[in-house]
N, C-alpha and C positions, 0 to 999 in steps of 0.2 A: 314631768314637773318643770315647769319655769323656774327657773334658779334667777337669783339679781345680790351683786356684789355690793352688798352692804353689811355691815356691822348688826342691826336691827333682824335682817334679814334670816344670817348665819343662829344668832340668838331664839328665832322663834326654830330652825330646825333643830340644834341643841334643847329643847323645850319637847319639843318631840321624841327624839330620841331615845329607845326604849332601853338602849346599853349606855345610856350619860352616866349612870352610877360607877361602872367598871372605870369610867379613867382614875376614880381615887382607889383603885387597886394598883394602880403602880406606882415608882419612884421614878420621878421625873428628874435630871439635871438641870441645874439653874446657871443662866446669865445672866449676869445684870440685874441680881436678886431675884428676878422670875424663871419660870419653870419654861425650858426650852420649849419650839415646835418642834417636833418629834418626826422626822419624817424619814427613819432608815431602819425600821423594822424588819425590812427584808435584809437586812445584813446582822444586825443586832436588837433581837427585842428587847422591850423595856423589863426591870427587875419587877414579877408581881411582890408588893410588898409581902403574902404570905409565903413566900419560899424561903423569907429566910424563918420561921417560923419551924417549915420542914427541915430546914436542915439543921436548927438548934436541938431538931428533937432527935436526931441520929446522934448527937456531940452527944447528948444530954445521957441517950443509950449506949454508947462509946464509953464515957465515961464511968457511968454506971453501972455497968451489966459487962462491958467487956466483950471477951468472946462468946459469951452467951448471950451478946444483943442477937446473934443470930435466929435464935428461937425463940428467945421472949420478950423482945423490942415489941412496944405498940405497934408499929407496924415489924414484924422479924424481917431481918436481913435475908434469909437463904429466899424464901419467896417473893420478896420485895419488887421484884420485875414483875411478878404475875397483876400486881394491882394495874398496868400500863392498858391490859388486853384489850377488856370492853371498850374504853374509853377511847384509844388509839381505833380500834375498830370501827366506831361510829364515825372518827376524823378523816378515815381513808375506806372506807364505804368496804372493809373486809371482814373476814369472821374473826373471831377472838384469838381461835388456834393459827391465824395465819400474820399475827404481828408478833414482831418483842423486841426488845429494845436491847442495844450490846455497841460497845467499841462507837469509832465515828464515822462520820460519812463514808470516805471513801476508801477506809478499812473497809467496810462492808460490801462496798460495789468490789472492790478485790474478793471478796471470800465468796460474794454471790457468782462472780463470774469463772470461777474453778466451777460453779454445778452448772451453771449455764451459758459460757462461754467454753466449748467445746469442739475445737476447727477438727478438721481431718484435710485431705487433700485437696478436696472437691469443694468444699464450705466452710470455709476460713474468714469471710470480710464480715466487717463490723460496719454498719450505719450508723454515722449518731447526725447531728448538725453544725451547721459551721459556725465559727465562733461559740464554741460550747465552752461551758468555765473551764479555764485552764487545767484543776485540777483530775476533771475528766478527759481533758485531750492526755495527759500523761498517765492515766489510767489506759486508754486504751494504747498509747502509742508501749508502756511497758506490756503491757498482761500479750500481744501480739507477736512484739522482740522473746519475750518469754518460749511463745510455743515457736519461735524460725522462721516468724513471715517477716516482709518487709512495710513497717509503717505506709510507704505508699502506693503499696500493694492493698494491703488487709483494711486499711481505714478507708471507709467510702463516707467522703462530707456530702448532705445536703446542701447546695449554696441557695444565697438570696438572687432575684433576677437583679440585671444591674439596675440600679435607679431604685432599687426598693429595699425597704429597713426589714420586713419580716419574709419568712420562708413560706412560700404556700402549698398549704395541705397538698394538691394536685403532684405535688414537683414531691414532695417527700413520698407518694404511692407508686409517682414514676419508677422511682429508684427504687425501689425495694423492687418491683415488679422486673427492674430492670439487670439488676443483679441477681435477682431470682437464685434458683440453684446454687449460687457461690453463698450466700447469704448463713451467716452463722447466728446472727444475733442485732438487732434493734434494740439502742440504746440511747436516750435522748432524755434531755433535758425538760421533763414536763411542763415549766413555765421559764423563757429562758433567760438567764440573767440579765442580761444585758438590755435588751428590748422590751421583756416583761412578754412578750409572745405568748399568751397558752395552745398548745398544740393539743389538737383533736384525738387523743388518747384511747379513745375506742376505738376510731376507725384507722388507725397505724398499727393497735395493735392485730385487729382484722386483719390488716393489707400483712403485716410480718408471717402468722401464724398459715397464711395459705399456699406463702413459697418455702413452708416446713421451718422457719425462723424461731427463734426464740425471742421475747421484747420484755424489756426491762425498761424503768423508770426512773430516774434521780429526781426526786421530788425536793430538792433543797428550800424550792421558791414556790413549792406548790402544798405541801401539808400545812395545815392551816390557815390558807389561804382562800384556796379554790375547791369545787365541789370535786371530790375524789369518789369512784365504785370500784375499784379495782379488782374486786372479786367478782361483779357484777362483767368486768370487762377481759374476764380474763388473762389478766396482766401473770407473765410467768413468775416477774421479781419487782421487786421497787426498794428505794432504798431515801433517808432521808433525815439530813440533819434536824437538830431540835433545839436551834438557838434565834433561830429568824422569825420568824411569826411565831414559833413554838416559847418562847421566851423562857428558853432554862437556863442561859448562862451562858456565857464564851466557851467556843467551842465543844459544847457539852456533847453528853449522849445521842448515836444515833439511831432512829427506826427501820422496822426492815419488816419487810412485807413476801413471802413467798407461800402463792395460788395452793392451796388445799390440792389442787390434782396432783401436786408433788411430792406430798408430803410421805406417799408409802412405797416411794421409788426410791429399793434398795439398790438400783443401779446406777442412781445421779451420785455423783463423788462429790464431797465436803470434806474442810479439814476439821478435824474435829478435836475436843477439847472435852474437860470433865463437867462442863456445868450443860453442855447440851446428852448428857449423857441419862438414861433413865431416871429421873428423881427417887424413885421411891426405891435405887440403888446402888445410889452414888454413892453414898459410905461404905458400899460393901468391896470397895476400890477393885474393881473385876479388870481381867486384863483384856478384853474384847468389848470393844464399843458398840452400844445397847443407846440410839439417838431416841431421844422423844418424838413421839407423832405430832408433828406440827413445827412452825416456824422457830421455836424455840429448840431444837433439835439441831440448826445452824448457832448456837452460841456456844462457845470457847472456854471462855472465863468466868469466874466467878463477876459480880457485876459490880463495879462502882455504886456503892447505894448515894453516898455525899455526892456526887455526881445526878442521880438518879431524882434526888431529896425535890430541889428546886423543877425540875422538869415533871415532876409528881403533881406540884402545885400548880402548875399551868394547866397540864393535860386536864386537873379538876376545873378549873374558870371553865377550858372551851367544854367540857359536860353541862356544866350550870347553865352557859349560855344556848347551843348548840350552834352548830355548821348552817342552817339555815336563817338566823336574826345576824350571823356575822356577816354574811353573803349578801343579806339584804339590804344592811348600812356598805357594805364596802363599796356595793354598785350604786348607791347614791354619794358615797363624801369621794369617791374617786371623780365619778360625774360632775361634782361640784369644784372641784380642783381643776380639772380639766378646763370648766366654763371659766373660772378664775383666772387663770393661765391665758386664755382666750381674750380677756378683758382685757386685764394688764398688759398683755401684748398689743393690742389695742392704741390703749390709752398712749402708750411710749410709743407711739412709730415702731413696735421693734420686729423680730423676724425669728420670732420660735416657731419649732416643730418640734411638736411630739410625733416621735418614735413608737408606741407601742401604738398596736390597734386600739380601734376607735369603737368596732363589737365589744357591749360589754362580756361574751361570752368567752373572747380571746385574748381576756386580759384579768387580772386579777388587783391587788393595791395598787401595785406599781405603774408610776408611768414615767418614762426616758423621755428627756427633751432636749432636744440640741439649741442653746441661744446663741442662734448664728448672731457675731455682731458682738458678743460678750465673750469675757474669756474667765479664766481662773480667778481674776479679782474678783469677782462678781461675787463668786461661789464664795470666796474667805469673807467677804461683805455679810453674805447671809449667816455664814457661821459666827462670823464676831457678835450678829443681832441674834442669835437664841434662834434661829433654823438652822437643825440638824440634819443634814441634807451628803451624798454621795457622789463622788466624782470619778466618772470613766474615762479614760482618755476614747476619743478626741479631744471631746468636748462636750459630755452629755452628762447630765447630771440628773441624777435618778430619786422619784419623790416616792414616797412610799406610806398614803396616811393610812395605819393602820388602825381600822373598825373599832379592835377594842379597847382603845386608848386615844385617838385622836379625835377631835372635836371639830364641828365646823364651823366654830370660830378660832379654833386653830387655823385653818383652810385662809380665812378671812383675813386675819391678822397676817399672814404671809404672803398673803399679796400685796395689801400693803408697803411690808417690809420690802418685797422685789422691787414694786414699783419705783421707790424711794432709792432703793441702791443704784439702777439704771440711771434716774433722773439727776442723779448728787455726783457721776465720774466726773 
């Protein structure tokens, strides 16, 4: 497609557009009487107006019914999670028995990696990438302190070569091939924060599995986003917040993903809890733990339903929609920001570089751009005008127009507004 930065332009592709309806599914925040550009869904989704719908109807069973909303809530509390299966299943290309939703993100990459972070003498180091979100570099730098290695021992970083923003595939099959034997576990950030990077997920899990590795996934930046088969790929684990593209609330519930071939391996250790414990006898409070067949068999607790309420409501949009018309618009309004960016850089003499790749296949909403030449005013310039927008130190500021809510005359109008900010210091 020939893109051309005009107002007229962005309007006949919004005219097009076969998900234009869904942006009046959300609550947008207003500046300046109008309704922000939205462009940080990868850290926070937008509220779908129907969630709060679900969760007035849990207060409303709360209220009413008490602790017997359990059983006879329109939707009942004790199986409340099981509505998540199908639906998460389709989102992350796995079978129904191999999702469920419990606790948050990286609760879960901790309880995942007691079954599958497992050193012994010989095969102790963890692979993940460098610059992984903080909160996973203190996942692995504890859970390794945990078993007696030494952090820079046990953690093997993938680096970037010098001069370049992404990690390449070649270099991440190196190392694993390279540490081979020692090799405990592959755990990596499937789309990576900071660059927007999507890493080739098949083929790492391949490369893990044949030096006897285990490989897991933190999908923070990747469920809802990007095309996921994870049972297709044999992934052992995956694990993934449901607040960024998934749009269920600040810091809400997280998903969790573990491979069907695990599921009857009474020898993989979990900690375990009464709500992964047999359903059909769990009341009969038995003193020997009886796990259910399936991913649900790793949950603890009873589940957050009011938690649960909102992330219900979304998980239904991306059904109604599906994974493939979201994919479709993202690789074009991402494309279209990009040629944007391109203009406007352009037009101002100025000296941006985007950071994430330029294959649509290695990249997802997100794209990082460094405006060498600008600095943080820039960034408060656009937020004071109604772009809602992200800042990473150095100096990269990360757009994220999200398919099911942003427009490409949202795209339009923000270039503008850059333009105008540059030009006016």
């Amino acid at each position: 497609m020939t893109f051309e930065n005009s107002l007229a332009f962005a309007q006949q592709l919004d005219a097009q557009d076969q998900l234009r309806q869904y942006q009046n599914e959300f609550s947008f925040p207003q500046v300046n009487g109008k309704n922000v550009i939205y462009f940080t869904g990868n850290s926070l989704g937008l509220q779908p107006k129907r969630a709060k719908t679900y969760v007035d109807e849990v207060m409303n069973d709360w209220a009413n019914l008490a602790v017997e909303g359990h059983f006879y809530a329109e939707k009942p509390w004790w199986d409340y999670h099981e509505r998540f299966a199908n639906p998460l299943s389709q989102l992350v290309g796995a079978l129904p028995s191999e999702v469920t939703v419990m606790n948050t993100l990286t609760v879960n990459l901790h309880l995942l990696m007691v079954s599958f972070y497992r050193p012994t003498a010989n095969r102790y180091k963890i692979i993940c990438e460098e610059k992984a979100f903080p909160s996973d570099q203190y996942l692995f730098q504890s859970q390794v302190n945990f078993h007696g290695y030494a952090t820079e021992d046990a953690i093997v970083e993938v680096k970037r070569r010098e001069g370049e923003h992404n990690i390449r595939l070649e270099d991440v099959l190196a190392k694993i091939n390279e540490v081979g034997d020692e090799l405990a576990l592959v755990l990596i950030g499937g789309v990576n924060y900071y660059t927007g990077q999507v890493f080739d997920m098949k083929t790492i899990t391949e490369a893990g599995h044949r030096v006897g590795a285990y490989v897991g996934w933190d999908l923070a930046h990747a469920a809802g986003n990007i095309e996921l088969h994870l049972h297709d790929w044999q992934v052992d684990f995956a694990a993934w917040c449901s607040y960024k593209y998934m749009n269920s609330g600040p810091g809400n519930a997280s998903g969790c993903f573990i491979h069907e071939k695990h599921h009857s391996n009474s020898e993989l250790p979990k900690f375990a809890g009464w709500w992964g414990h047999n359903k059909e006898r769990r009341f009969k409070m038995e003193q020997k733990f009886d796990p259910i067949q399936g991913a649900d068999g790793w949950q603890i607790s009873n589940l957050p339903v009011l938690s649960l309420a909102p992330y219900l409501a979304s998980v239904e949009l991306f059904a109604e929609i599906g994974m493939e018309a979201l994919i479709a618009k993202r690789n074009t309004i991402t494309s279209y920001l990009e040629f944007v960016l391109h203009e406007i850089d352009r037009e101002v003499n100025g000296n941006f570089e985007i950071i994430t790749p330029s294959n649509p296949s290695e990249r997802g909403c997100q794209l990082s751009v460094f405006l060498h030449g600008e600095g943080r005013s820039l960034f408060d310039y656009l937020m004071k005008n109604g772009v809602i927008i992200d800042w990473r130190e150095p100096n990269v500021i990360r757009f994220a127009p999200v398919p099911m809510y942003t427009s490409y005359e949202d795209i339009y109008r923000f270039g503008q507004i850059l333009k105008t900010g540059i030009e006016s210091k």
